[in-house]
C-alpha positions in Angstrom: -3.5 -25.9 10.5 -4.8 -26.9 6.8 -7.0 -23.6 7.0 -4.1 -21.2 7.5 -1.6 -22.7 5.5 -4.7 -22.2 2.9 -5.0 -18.5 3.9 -1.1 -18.1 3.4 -1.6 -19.9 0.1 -4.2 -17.5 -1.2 -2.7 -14.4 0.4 1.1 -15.5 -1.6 -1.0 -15.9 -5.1 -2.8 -12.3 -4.4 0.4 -10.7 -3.6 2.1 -12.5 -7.0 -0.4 -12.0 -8.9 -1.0 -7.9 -7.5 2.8 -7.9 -8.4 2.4 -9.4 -12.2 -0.3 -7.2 -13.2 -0.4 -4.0 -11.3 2.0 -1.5 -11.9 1.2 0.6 -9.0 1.7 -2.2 -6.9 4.9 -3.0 -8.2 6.1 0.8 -7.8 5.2 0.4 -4.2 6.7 -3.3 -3.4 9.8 -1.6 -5.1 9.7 1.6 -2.8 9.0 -0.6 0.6 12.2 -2.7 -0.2 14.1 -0.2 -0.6 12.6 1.6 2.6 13.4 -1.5 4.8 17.1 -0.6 5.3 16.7 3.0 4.3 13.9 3.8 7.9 16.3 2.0 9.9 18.5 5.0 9.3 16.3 7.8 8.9 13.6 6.5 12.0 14.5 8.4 15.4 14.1 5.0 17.8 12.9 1.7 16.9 8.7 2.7 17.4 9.5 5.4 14.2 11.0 2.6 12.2 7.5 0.3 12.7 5.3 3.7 12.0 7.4 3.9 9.2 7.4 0.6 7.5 3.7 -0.2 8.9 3.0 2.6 7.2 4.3 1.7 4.0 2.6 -1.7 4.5 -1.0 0.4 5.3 -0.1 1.6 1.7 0.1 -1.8 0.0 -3.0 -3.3 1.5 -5.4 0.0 0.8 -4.0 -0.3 -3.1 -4.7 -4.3 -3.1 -8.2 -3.4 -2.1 -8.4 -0.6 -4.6 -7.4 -3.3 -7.3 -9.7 -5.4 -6.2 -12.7 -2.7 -6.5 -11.6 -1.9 -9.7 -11.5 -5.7 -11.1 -14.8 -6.1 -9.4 -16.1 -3.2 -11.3 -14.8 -4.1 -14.4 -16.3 -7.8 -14.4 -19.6 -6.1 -13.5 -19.4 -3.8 -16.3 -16.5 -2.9 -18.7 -18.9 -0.2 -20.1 -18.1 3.5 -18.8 -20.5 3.9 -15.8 -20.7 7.0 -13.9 -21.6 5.2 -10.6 -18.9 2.8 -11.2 -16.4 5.8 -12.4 -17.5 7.4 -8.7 -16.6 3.9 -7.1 -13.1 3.7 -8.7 -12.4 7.7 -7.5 -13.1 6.5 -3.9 -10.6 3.8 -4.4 -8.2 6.1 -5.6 -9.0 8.5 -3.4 -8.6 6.1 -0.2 -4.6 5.2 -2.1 -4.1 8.5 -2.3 -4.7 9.0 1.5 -2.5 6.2 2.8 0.2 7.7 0.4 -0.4 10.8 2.2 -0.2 9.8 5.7 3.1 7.6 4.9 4.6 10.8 3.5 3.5 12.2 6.5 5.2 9.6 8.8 8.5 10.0 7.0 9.0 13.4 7.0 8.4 13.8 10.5 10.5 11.1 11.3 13.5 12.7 8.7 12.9 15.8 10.7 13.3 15.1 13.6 16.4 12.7 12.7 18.1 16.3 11.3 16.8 18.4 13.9 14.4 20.3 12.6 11.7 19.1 14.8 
């Protein structure tokens, strides 16, 4: 029991900490609030609404991980490093996929909500 209420303990301060500092993270904490009563609407049947929000949530987790690759790379080297430059674009890169795929998720689900699918 002391183990996982030491693994909730950890996982709050990265998620306050995420929330304090990164901006990106914030945007998204922001947009998935506001998605929680706005997917109930929009989702076709209760399996949309959990592709819709776990979506959102896949979105979260791939930035923390992204901030935490960037941090990383910072502490190793705050000097401009191509290899580390390349490192940070993945990161990005892997954000800007989730973002992708929850777009993805919502529209489909919006169009089949208005009929258009």
């Amino acid at each position: 029991m002391e183990r996982i209420l030491n693994a909730t303990l950890n996982s709050y301060r990265g998620l306050r900490h995420a929330f304090l500092t990164e901006a990106a993270f914030r945007e998204e904490v922001i947009a998935f609030a506001l998605a929680l009563p706005l997917g109930w609407f929009i989702a076709p049947g209760p399996g949309w609404y959990v592709a819709m929000i776990g979506s959102l949530l896949a979105v979260m987790a791939v930035e923390l991980l992204n901030t935490g690759i960037e941090r990383l790379s910072d502490h190793v080297t705050p000097d401009h490093h191509p290899a580390i430059g390349r490192v940070k674009d993945y990161g990005s890169a892997a954000v800007f996929c989730g973002l992708s795929l929850a777009g993805l998720v919502w529209l489909v689900a919006l169009g089949i909500r208005i009929g258009l699918i």
